[in-house]
N, C-alpha and C positions, 0 to 999 in steps of 0.2 A: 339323376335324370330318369323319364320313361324305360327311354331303352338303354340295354346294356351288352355288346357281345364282347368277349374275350376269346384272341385268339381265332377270331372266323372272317380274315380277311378278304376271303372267297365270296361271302355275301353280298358284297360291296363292288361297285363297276366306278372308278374316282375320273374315269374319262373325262376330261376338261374340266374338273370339279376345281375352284378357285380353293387355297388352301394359303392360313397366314400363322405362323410364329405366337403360341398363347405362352408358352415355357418353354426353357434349355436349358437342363442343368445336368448335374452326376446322374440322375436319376434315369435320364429319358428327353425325349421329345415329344412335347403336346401340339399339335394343330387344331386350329377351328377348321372347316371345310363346308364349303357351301357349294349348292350343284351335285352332290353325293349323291348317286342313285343307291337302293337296294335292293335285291334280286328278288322280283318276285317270287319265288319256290323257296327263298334263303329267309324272309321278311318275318317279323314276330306276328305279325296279323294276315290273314287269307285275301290276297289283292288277288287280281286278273292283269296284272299290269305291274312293271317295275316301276318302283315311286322314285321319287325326288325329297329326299330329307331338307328341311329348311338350314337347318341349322347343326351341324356334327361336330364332336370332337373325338379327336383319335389320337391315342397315344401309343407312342414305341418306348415300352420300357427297358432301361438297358441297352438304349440306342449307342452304336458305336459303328461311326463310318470308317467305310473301306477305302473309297475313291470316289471324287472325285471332276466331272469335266464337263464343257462347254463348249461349245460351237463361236466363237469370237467369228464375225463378220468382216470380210475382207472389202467389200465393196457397202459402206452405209448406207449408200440413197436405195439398195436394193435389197429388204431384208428378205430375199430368196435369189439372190446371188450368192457369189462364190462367198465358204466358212472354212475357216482354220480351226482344225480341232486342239486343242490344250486341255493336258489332263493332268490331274492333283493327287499327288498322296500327302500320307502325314498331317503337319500341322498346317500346311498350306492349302492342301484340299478343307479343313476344316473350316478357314477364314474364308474362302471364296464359297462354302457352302454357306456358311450363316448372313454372308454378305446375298448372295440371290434369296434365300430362302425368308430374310428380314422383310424385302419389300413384298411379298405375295406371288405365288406365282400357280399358274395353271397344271394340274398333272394330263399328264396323255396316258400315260401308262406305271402301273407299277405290278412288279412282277417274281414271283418267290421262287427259291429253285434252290437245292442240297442246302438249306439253312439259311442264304444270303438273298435280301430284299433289294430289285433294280430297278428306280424311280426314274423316269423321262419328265422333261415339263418343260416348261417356259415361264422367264422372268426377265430381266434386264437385258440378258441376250436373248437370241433366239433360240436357244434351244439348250438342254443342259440335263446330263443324269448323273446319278448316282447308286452306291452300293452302298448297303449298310447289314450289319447285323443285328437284333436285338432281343430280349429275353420274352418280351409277351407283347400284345398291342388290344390295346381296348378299345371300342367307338360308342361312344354314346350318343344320344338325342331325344328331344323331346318329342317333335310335330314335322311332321309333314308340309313339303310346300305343294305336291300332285304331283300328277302322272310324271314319270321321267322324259325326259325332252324326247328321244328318240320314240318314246310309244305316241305322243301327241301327234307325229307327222305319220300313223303308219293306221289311222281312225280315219275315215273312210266318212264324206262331211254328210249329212243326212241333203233332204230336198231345198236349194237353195236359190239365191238371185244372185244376176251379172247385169252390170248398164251397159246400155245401148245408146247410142249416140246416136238422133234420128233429127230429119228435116224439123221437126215439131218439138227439139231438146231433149234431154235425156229424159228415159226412161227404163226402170227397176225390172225384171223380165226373170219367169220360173226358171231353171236351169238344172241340170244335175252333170256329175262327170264319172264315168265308168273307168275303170283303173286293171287291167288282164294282163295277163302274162304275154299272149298276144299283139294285145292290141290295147290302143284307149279310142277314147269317145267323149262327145261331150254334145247336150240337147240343150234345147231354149226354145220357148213359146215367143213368139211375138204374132203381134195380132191377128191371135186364132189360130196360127200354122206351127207348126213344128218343123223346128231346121235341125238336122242331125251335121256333125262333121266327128267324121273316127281316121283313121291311120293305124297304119304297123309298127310306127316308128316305138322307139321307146320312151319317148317325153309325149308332151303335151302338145308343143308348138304346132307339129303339121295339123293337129284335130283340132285348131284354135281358126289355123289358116286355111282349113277346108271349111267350117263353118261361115268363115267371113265372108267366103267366094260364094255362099248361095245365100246369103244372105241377100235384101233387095236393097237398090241402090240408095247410097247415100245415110244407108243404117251399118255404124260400124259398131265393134266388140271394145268396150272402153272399162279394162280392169288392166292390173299389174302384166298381167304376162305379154301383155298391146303394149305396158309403156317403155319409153326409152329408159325408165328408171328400173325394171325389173330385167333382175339377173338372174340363173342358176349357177348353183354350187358349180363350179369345174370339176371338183373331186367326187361330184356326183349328188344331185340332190332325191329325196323323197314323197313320197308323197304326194300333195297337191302346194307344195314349199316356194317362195321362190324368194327375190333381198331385193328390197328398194337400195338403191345406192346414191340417192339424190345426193347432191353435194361434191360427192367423188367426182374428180376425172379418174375417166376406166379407158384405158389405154390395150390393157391385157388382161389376158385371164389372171395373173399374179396381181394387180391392182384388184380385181374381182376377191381373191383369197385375202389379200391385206385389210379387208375390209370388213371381211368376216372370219378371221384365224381365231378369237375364241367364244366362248359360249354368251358372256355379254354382248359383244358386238353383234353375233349372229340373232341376239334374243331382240335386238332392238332393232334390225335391220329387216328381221324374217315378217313374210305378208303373205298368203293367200294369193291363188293363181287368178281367184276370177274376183280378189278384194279391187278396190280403186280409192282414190283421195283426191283432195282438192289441186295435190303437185302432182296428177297426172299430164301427162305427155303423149302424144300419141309416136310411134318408133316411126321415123320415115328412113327413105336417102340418107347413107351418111351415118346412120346412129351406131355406136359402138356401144354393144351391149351383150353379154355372154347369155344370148338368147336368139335363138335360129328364126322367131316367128315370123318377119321379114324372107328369109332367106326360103322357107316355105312358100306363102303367099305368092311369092316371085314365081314358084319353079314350075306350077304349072300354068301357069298365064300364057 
């Protein structure tokens, strides 16, 4: 392959990285890994940016587990309700490793410390780590997929449009969004005039919901962060991020996480604050949605 590191697992961030069983044998353990970022200052080539590897394989050679265990779910209809932990050694920790580790499963974390590697992830249950030792660990790859996920949302969108919903149908309208430590902001031209709406707050919602308010009547803000379909992270989102959830009933913020607990879901779910689609909605009365823009709008009326 292209690349080749031995022994530099420090390079490598495997957060949410999907990882599936290529070999197990006396030898070692091989994985493919996809979602594999690599550290930009660690990386074989001069980025500005930690990338996203297409395609990786990693191996532990001389793989030899220590422990181990799983979170088994006490309440099923609630996979962030109450978990019994059960923990493995031996030969039985080894059958319930290769049985989660067969189907694929996501890593959160892996982590080195006096000799002994401690992997976190999710598979079949919710949650499940282990300990291992092993004698060397290679990763190779060919190509690049881009930037890694987390530098994508942290890029700053150059001069852009947002619809408007006007007596005369929608119309496409200049925009831009300011992003401070502060404070945020956000501009839009409409017929000739410039409407500013900023806030102190730390999201976007109140400078969405102070724009609408001077806006003239009957001209409303018609993109994700207005609709009843757009969510934020609960655990916190970035950037200008937010997750269509059409389809879901959202109940809770935890219906909001189950919807987006790994890197595919979130990649298929995640939209732009000021994108729109043809399943937009506008939030009224009533909408249950892990988004304050309502609850702005309201507060100083």
């Amino acid at each position: 392959m292209k690349y080749r590191y031995v022994d530099r697992l420090d390079a490598f961030d495997f957060h949410d990285s999907q990882i599936f069983p290529v070999s197990w044998d006396e030898g070692g353990l091989k994985v493919s890994a996809e979602m594999l970022n690599v550290r930009k200052d660690k990386a074989p080539e001069p980025f500005d940016f930690d990338m996203e590897i297409r395609k990786a394989y990693v191996s532990f050679l001389g793989f030899k587990l220590l422990s181990f265990a799983y979170y088994e779910k006490v309440d099923g209809a609630n996979p962030y309700g109450t978990a019994k932990l059960t923990e493995y050694t031996g030969k039985t920790a080894l059958e319930a490793f290769e049985k989660q580790i067969s189907i694929g499963a996501y890593v959160q974390l892996i982590e080195y410390k006096d000799g002994v590697y401690y992997w976190s992830g999710q598979a079949e249950e919710p949650f499940f780590y282990f300990s291992f030792e092993c004698d060397s660990t290679v990763v190779e790859w060919d190509e690049y997929e881009g930037l890694a996920w987390h530098e994508q949302k942290r890029i700053e969108p150059p001069q852009i449009s947002v619809t408007l919903s006007t007596p005369n149908g929608d119309k496409k309208c200049d925009f831009s969004l300011t992003k401070r430590e502060e404070s945020n902001s956000v501009c839009l031209q409409y017929n000739g005039e410039s409407y500013i709406g900023c806030t102190d707050e730390c999201g976007f919602e109140a400078a969405f919901a102070d724009l609408q308010r001077k806006l003239p009547e009957g001209v409303k803000i018609k993109c994700c962060l207005t609709c009843c379909h757009g969510n934020f992270d609960p655990c916190g989102s970035e950037g200008f991020e937010i997750f269509c959830l059409n389809g879901a009933e959202i109940k809770s913020k935890n219906d909001v996480l189950d919807c987006i607990n790994n890197s595919h879901k979130r990649r298929s779910r995640s939209r732009k604050i000021y994108g729109v689609c043809e399943k937009y909605e506008a939030q009224s009365e009533g909408c249950t949605a892990y988004n304050d823009f309502m609850h702005f709008l309201k507060k100083n009326i």
